[in-house]
N, C-alpha and C positions, 0 to 999 in steps of 0.2 A: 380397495384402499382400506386402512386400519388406521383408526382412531391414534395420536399418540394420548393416553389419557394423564390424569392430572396436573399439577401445578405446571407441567414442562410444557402443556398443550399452550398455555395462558404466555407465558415466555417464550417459548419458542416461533409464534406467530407475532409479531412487532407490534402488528397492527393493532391492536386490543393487549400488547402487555402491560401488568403492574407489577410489578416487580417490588418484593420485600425490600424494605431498606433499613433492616435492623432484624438479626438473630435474638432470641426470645432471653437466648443467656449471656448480650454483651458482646463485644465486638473482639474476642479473641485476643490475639495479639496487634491489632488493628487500630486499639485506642484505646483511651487512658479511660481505664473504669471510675476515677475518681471525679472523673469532667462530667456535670452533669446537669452539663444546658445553663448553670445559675451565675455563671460570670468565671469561673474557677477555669485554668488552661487547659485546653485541647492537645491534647497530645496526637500526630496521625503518624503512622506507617507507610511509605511509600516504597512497595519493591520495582524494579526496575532496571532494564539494564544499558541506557543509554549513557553515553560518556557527559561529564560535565553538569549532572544533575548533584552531584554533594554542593558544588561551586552556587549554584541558583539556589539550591534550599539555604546555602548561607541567607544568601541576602534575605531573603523571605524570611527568616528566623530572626534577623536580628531585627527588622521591621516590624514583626509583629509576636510577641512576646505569650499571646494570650493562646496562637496557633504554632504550635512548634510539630515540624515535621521531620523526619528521621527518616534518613533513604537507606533502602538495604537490597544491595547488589543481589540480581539474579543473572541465570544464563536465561538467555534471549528464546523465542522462536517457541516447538511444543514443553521444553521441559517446564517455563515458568508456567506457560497455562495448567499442564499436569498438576504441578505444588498448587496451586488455585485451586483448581478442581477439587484436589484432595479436601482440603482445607473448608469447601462450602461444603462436598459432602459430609465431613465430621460434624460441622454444625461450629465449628469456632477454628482459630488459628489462621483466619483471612487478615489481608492489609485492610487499610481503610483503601490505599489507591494503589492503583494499578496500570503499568504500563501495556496499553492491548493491540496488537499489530491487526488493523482494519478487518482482516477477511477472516480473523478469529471471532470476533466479536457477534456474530450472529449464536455460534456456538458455542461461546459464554453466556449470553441470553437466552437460548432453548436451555442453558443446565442451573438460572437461576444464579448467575454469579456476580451481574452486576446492575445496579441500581439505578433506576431512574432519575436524571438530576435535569428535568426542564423546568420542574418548579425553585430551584433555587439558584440558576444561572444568570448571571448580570443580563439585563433586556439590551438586543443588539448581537448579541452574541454570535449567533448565526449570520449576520449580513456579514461577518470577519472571512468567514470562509465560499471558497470556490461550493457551489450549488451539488458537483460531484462529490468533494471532497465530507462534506456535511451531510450527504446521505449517506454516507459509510458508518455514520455514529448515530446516524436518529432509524438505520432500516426502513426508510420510507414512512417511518409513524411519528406521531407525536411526541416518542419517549427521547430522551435524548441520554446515550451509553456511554459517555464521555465528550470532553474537547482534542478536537484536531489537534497535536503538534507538529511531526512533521510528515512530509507528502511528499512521493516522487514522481510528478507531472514530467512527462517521456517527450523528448527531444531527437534531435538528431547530430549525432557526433562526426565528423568526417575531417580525414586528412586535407587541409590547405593546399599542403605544398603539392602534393599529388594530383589535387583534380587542376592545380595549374598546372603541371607538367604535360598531364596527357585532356587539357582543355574541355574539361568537363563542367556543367552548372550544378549548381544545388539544387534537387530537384523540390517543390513545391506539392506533388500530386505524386500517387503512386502511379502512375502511369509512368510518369517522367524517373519516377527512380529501378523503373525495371528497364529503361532506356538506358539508363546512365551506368545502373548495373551491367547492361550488355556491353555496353559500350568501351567499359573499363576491360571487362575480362577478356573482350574481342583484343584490345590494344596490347594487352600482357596478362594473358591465361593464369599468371602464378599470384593474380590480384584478384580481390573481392569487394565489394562493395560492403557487404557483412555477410551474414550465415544465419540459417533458421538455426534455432536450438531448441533440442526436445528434452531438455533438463533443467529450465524452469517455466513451469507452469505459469509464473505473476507474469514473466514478461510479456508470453500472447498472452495471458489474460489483459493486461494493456492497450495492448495490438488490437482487439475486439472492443474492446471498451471504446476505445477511438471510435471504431466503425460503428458505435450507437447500442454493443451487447450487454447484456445482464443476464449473466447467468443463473441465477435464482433471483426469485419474486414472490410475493404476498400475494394470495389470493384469497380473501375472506380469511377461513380459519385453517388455511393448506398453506406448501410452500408449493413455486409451480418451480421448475427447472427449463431453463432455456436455452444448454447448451447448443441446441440441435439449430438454436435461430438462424435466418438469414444472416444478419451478420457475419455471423463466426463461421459459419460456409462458407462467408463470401471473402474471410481475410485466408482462412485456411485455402482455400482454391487459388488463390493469387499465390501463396507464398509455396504451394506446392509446386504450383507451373513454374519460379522459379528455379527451383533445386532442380526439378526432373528437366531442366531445359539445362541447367549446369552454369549458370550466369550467380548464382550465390551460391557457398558453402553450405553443407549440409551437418559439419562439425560442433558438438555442444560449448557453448560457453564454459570458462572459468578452467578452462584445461592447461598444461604448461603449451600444448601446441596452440592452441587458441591467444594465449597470453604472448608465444613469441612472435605467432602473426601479427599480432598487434605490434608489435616493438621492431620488427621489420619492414614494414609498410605492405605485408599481403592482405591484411586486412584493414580495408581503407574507410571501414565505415561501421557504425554501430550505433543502432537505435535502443537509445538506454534512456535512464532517468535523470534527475537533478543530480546527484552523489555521484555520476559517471564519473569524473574529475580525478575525486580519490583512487578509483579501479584504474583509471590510466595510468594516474602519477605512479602507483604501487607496480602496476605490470608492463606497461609500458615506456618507464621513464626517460628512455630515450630520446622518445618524442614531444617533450615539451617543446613549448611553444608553435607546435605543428597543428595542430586541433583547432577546428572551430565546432560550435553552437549552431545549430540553426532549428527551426521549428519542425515538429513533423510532417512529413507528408500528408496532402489531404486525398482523401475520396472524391471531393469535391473543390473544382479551382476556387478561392477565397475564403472556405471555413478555416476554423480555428479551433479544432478537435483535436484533444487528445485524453490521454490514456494515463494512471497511476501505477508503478510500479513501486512498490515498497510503500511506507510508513506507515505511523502509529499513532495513538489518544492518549489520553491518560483518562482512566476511569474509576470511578467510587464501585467500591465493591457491595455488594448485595447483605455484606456483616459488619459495616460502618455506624457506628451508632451516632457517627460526628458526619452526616452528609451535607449540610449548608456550609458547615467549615471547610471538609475539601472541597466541596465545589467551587467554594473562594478563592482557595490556593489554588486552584489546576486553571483556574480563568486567570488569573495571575499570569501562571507560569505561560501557557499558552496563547494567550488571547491580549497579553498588554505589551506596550513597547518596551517595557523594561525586561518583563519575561523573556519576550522574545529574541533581545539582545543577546541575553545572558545563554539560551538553547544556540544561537547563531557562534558568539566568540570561545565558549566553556565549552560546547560539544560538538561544533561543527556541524549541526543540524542544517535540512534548508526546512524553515518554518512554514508552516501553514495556513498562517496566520496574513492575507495578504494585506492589509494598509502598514503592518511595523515591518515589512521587507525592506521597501527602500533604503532606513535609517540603517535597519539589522545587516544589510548585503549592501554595504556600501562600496565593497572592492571585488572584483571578480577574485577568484582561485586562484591560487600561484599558480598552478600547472596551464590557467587559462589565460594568463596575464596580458599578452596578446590580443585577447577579447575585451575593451572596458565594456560595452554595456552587458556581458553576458548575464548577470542577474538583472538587469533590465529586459531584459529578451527572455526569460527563465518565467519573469511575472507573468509578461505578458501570457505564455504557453498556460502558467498553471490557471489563468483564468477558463480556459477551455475545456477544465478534465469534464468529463461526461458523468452525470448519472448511472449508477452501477451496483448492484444488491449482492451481496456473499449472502452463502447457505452458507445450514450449521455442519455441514460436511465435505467441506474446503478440500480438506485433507484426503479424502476419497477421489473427488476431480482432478486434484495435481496430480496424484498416482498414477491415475488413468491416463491422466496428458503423457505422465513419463512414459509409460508403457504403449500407449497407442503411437502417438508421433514419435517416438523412439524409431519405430518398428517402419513408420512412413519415411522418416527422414532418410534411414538407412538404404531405403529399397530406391530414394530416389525417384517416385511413382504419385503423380499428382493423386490421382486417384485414391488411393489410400488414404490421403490426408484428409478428405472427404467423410472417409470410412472411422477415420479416428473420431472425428466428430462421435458421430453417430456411434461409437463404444463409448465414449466418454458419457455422452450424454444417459445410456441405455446403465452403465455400470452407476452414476451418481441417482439417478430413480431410483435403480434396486436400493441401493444403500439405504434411503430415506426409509423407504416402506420397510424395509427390515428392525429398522432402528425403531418403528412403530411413528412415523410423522405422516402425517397425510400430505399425501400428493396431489395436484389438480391435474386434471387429465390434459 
């Protein structure tokens, strides 16, 4: 193993980071150089590419006069982090805040990009969020890398009308859904219950999570990697013997064949997140009002596990020279009922935030209208999500998923999907150690 040395050693392990919260020459384009701490107004930056964020900074701005924030549209996903990155590299031209998608955020913190804000977060803060969802922004330590806003706690979606046709139950346990899986395909071959997909890596990473996985973790001053865990054998082996048995699809998501089986009824089912709703209504519009909600399958008859797919914090950047001020605003926006309304009605968010749900999800989805308590049933789920640690080599893992379970799904061969494990896991070690971070063995 090889040392990673300096300041990245200190950030990149969670557990003992401190994190700069101020560039030596001023906070870039991130904040008003003339604000300086003595009463005079704060100017902040906020990039960001969520919908309905100009509409909240209104209200915010006009509330509070002394903090005025200025949102400035990005493209979502690697290219914002990239401008980030660049931006800490130079040494200036960072926002003060920043929108961070969960399983980046480890690898903004080994590159020193964003700032520690547990010392100026309203007290309480953390009791707002689900115990999983709030380890995605503190890494296990005491630093805290932003606030939750929103979360995609994973459910289970299924055709109504369908499993009343051919008298099927919602199944409760996977056991029961590889039942009911058979059981459909048995009654009409040209149906499915869903399909493994080996073209996004967050959703099994989900899947796993459920069953108790963490794929990277802290160990002293290492990261340790855990793809290989029990767990994630043990979702991967289940969802293998389905394909190679032929009771579920082996076909990737988000495809127009995947989108017309949906709007067909051959694909009778899909284990997705909170935002599913929108993905129906959009590809499957046919079938409104045909959908129900239900929880996910357990491992275990009466747990209440599940798993995060998607969402994002908002985070103070490491070149902030105004950090008790954003941290004000982004508790706001995130963390109070008024914020939370404003992420709910202006951008269609499902918040993170759970005691301001109720008021904020007062109406199910039109697409789920059918359903009233479905954001009742939604809460309940995202109390469940599991504890779960991202590496700062996210991006290395998903590739691997892509290419290893690619190569399984297609072949149809439980076995392999075992195998993919065990490359994924062997390819995200290499990667660390190369990158110079120390690994635990």
């Amino acid at each position: 193993m090889r040392l990673h040395t300096g300041i990245r050693v200190a950030a990149a392990v969670a557990a003992t980071a401190l994190l700069a919260t101020a560039c030596s020459s001023g906070s870039g384009d991130g904040g008003d150089d003339t604000a300086d701490g003595s009463g005079g107004k704060v100017e902040l930056t906020f990039w960001t590419w969520a919908p309905g964020m100009e509409e909240a900074v209104a209200v915010w701005n006009e509330a509070n006069p002394d903090i005025q924030v200025t949102v400035n549209k990005q493209d979502g996903g690697d290219p914002a982090v990239t401008k980030l990155l660049t931006a800490i590299q130079a040494g200036s031209g960072a926002p003060d805040l920043f929108q961070t998608e969960y399983q980046k955020i480890p690898t903004l913190v080994s590159e020193d990009a964003l700032a520690d804000i547990a010392d100026v977060l309203p007290d309480g803060t953390a009791e707002r969020f689900a115990e999983g969802t709030w380890q995605s922004v503190t890494l296990g330590s005491d630093a805290v890398y932003g606030v939750p806003q929103d979360s995609g706690p994973m459910q289970f979606y299924y055709r109504e009308d369908v499993f009343q046709q051919y008298g099927l139950s919602v199944p409760t346990t996977w056991e029961q859904y590889a039942q009911v899986a058979e059981q459909l395909h048995t009654a009409d071959p040209s149906k499915y219950l869903g399909t493994f997909s080996a073209n996004d890596a967050g959703w099994f990473t989900g899947l796993t999570q459920q069953a108790g996985a963490s794929w990277w973790g802290i160990d002293g001053d290492a990261w340790s990697v855990d793809i290989e865990s029990a767990p994630v054998q043990k979702v991967a082996e289940y969802w293998g013997g389905l394909v190679e048995k032929g009771v579920i699809d082996n076909k990737p998501m988000y495809t127009p064949e995947w989108n017309a089986a949906l709007n067909d009824g051959s694909q009778v089912g899909w284990l997705s997140a909170i935002w599913a709703p929108g993905v129906l209504q959009g590809n499957a519009p046919d079938t409104a009002g045909k959908w129900k909600m239900a929880p996910m399958p357990q491992w275990e008859e009466g747990d209440d596990a599940t798993g995060n797919w998607g969402g994002s914090a908002t985070s103070v950047t490491s070149q902030s020279t105004h950090k008790a001020e954003a941290a004000k605003f982004i508790a706001w926006l995130n963390a109070s009922q008024e914020g939370v309304n404003l992420l709910v009605s202006e951008g269609g968010l499902y918040p993170a935030d759970i005691p301001s749900q109720a008021e904020a999800l007062s109406s199910p989805p039109e697409f789920f209208s059918n359903q009233a308590d479905f954001y009742t049933l939604a809460a309940e789920t995202a109390k469940g999500v599991q504890p779960f640690t991202y590496g700062p080599n996210v991006n290395v893992a998903y590739s691997a998923y892509n290419d290893e379970f690619g190569k399984a799904a297609e072949a149809k061969q439980a076995s392999l999907f075992l195998d993919a494990v065990t490359a994924m896991q062997a390819t995200t070690v290499d990667d660390l150690e190369n990158q110079g971070f120390t690994v635990a063995e």
